[in-house]
C-alpha positions in Angstrom: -1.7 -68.9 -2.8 1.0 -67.6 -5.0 3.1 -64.6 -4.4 1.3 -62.2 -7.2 -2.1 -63.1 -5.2 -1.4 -62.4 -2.0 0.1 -58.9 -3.4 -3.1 -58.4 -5.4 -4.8 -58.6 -2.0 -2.5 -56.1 -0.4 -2.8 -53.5 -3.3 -6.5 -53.8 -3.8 -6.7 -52.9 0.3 -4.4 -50.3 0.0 -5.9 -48.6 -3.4 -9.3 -48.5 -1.4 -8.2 -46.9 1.3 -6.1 -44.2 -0.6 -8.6 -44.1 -3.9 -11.3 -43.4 -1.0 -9.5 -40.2 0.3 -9.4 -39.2 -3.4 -12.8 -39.7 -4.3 -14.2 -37.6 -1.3 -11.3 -34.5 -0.7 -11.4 -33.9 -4.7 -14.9 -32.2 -4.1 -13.1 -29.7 -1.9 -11.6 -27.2 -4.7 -13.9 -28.2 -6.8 -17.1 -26.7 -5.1 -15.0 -24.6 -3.0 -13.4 -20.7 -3.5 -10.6 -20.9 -6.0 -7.1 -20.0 -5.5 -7.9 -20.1 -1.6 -6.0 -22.0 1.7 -8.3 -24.4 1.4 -8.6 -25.1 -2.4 -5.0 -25.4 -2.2 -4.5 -27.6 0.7 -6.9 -29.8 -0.6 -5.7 -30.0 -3.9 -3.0 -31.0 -3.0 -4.2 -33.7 -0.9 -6.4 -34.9 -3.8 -2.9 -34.4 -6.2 -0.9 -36.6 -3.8 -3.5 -39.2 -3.1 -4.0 -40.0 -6.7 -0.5 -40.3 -7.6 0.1 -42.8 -4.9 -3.0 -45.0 -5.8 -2.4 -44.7 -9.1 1.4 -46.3 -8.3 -0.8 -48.9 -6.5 -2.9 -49.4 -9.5 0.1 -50.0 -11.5 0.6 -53.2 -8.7 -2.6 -54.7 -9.2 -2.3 -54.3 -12.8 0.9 -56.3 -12.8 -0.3 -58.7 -10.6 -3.3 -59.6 -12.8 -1.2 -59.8 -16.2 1.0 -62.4 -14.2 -2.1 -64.4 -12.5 -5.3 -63.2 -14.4 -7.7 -66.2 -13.7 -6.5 -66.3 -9.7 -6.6 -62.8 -9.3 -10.1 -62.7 -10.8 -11.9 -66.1 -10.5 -15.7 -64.7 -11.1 -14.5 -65.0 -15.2 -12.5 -67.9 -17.1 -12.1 -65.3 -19.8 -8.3 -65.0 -19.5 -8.2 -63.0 -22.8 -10.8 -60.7 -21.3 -9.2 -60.1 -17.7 -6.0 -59.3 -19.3 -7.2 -57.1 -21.1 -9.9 -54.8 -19.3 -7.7 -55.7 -15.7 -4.8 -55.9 -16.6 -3.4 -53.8 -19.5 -6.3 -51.3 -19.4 -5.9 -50.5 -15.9 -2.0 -50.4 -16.2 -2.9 -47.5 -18.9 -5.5 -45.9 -16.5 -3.0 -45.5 -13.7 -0.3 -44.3 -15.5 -2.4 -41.6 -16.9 -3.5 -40.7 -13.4 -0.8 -40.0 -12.1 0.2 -38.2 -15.2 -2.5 -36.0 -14.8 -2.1 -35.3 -11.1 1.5 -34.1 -11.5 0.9 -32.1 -14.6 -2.0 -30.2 -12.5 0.3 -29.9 -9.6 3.6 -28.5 -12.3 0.8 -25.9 -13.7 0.5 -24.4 -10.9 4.3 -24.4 -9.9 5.8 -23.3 -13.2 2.7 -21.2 -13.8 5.4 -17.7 -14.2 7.9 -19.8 -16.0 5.8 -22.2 -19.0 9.3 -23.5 -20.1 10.1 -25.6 -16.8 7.4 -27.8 -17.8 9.4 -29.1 -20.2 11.2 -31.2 -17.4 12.2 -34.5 -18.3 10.0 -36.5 -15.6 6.7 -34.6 -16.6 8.0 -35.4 -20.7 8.5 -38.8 -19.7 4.8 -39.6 -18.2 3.3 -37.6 -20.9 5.0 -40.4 -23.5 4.4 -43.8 -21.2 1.0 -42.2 -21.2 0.9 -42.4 -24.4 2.2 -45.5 -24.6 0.1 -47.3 -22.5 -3.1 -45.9 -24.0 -2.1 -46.8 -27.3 -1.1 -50.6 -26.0 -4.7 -50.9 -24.5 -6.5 -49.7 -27.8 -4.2 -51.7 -29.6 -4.7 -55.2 -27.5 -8.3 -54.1 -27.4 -8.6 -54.7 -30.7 -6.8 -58.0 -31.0 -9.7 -58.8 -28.4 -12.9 -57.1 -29.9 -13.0 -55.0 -26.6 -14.4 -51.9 -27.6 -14.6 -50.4 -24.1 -9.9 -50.5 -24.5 -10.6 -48.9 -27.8 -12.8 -46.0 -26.5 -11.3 -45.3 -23.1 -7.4 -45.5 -24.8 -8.4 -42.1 -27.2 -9.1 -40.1 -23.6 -4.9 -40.9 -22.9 -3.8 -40.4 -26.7 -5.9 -37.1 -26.4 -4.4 -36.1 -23.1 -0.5 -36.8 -24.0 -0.6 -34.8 -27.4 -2.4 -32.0 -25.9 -0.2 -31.8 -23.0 3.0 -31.8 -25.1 1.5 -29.2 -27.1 1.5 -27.1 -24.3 4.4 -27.5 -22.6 6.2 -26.7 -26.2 4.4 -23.8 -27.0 6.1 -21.0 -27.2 3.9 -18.3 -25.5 0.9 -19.8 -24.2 -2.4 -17.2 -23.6 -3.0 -15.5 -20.9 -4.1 -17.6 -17.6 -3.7 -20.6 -19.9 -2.1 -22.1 -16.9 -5.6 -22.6 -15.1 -7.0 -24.4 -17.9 -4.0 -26.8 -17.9 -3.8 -27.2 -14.4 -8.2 -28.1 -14.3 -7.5 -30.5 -17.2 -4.9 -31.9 -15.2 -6.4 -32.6 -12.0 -10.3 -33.0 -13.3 -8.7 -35.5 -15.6 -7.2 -37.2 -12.6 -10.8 -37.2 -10.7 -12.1 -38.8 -13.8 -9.7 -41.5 -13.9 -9.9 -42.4 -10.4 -14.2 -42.6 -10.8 -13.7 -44.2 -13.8 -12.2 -46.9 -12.2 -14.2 -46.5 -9.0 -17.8 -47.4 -10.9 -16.1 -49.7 -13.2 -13.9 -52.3 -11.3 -15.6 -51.6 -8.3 -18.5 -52.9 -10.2 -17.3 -56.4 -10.7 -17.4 -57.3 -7.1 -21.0 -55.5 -6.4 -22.8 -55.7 -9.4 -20.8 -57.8 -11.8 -23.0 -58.0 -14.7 -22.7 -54.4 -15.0 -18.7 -54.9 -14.9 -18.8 -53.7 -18.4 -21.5 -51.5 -18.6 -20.6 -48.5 -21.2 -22.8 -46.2 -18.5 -20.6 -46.7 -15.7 -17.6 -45.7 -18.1 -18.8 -43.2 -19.7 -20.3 -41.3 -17.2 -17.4 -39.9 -15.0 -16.2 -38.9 -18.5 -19.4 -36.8 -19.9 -19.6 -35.0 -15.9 -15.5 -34.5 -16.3 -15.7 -32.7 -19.6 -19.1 -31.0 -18.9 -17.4 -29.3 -15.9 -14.1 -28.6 -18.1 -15.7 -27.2 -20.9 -17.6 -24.8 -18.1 -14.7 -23.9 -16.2 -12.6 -22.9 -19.5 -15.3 -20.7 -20.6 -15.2 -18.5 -17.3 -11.1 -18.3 -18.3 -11.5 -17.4 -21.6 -14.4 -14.6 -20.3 -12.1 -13.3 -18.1 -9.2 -13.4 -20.5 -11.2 -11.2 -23.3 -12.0 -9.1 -20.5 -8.4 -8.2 -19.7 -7.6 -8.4 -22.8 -10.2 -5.5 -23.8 -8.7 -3.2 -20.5 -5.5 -3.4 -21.8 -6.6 -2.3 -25.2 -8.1 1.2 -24.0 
């Protein structure tokens, strides 16, 4: 067994156990009061968690572009596991732990927009970018359309997140809707790759199953879109004190 195996091994064992902690503490905040000890302890368990599987991630990704076929030996696709295992989860990782320190930075710079302009937060907003735009790219080359689709989500994410740290006066509370996007984006990543790669070992002839993909996604954005529209209610409504 070659070096990039046995690592493979080592990351996949640690990514469970720290994906796992993830997956269950993120429900905390999310059901739970807002802005309260708890939702903030917890957040920031969830916040951490995700940053250090996604650095995992980034392992197992590495270790599967260097040995795809002993890494993964239910497929002799070597085009294929490269591809959705090894350059689309390099992309997925970066961008969750992009996500999970621009949700954490929201909160911190909340009173002072400009310091999210740090170079570190710049710098994962770009390899995000990046890396999504490597995956759609080599999912073309590959006729994957499940890299093409999934790499928009990281395009998407980057541009919108430079926008805002570069605006120059951002609403009112606009800070909570970066700081959900950040961290619900996170949640959706780590699911995302829960349901999906998780599937190849249980039930591998759903490995690729556009339901299992999509469906984090579609709960993600339904809750996002949801959550904004109690911010922008509440902004209005201070808004329309501050009028009289």
């Amino acid at each position: 067994m070659n070096l990039a195996v046995q690592l493979f091994h080592s990351f996949v064992i640690a990514h469970i156990v720290t994906g796992s902690v993830g997956l269950l503490c993120m429900w905390v905040p999310i059901v739970g009061k807002k802005g309260g000890e708890t939702h903030k302890r917890w957040g920031r368990v969830f916040a951490y968690s995700m940053i250090v599987t996604g650095a995992i991630a980034i392992g197992i990704s590495l270790c599967t572009l260097a040995a795809p076929l002993e890494t993964h030996p239910f497929s002799n696709d070597e085009e294929m596991v490269r591809g959705i295992f090894g350059w689309m989860m390099l992309y997925l990782a970066t961008m969750t732990i992009m996500l999970a320190r621009y949700g954490l930075l929201t909160i911190r710079h909340r009173s002072a927009h400009d310091k999210m302009r740090e170079p570190l937060n710049i710098v994962l907003q770009i390899l995000t970018f990046i890396a999504a735009a490597n995956c759609m790219i080599r999912g073309i080359l590959i006729e994957q359309p499940l890299m093409i689709g999934i790499s928009i989500v990281g395009i998407a994410a980057a541009v919108l997140n430079l926008h805002y740290c570069y605006r120059k006066a951002p609403p009112m509370n606009e800070w909570i809707i970066q700081h959900s996007r950040g961290v619900v984006g996170a949640g959706i990543s780590v699911y995302t790759a829960f349901l999906a790669f998780g599937a190849v070992n249980l039930l591998p002839a759903y490995a690729l199953n556009p339901g299992l993909w999509s469906m984090p996604t579609i709960l993600g954005v339904a809750y996002l879109l949801y959550h904004q529209g109690r911010v922008l209610k509440q902004r209005r409504r201070l808004a329309e004190r501050a009028a009289v």
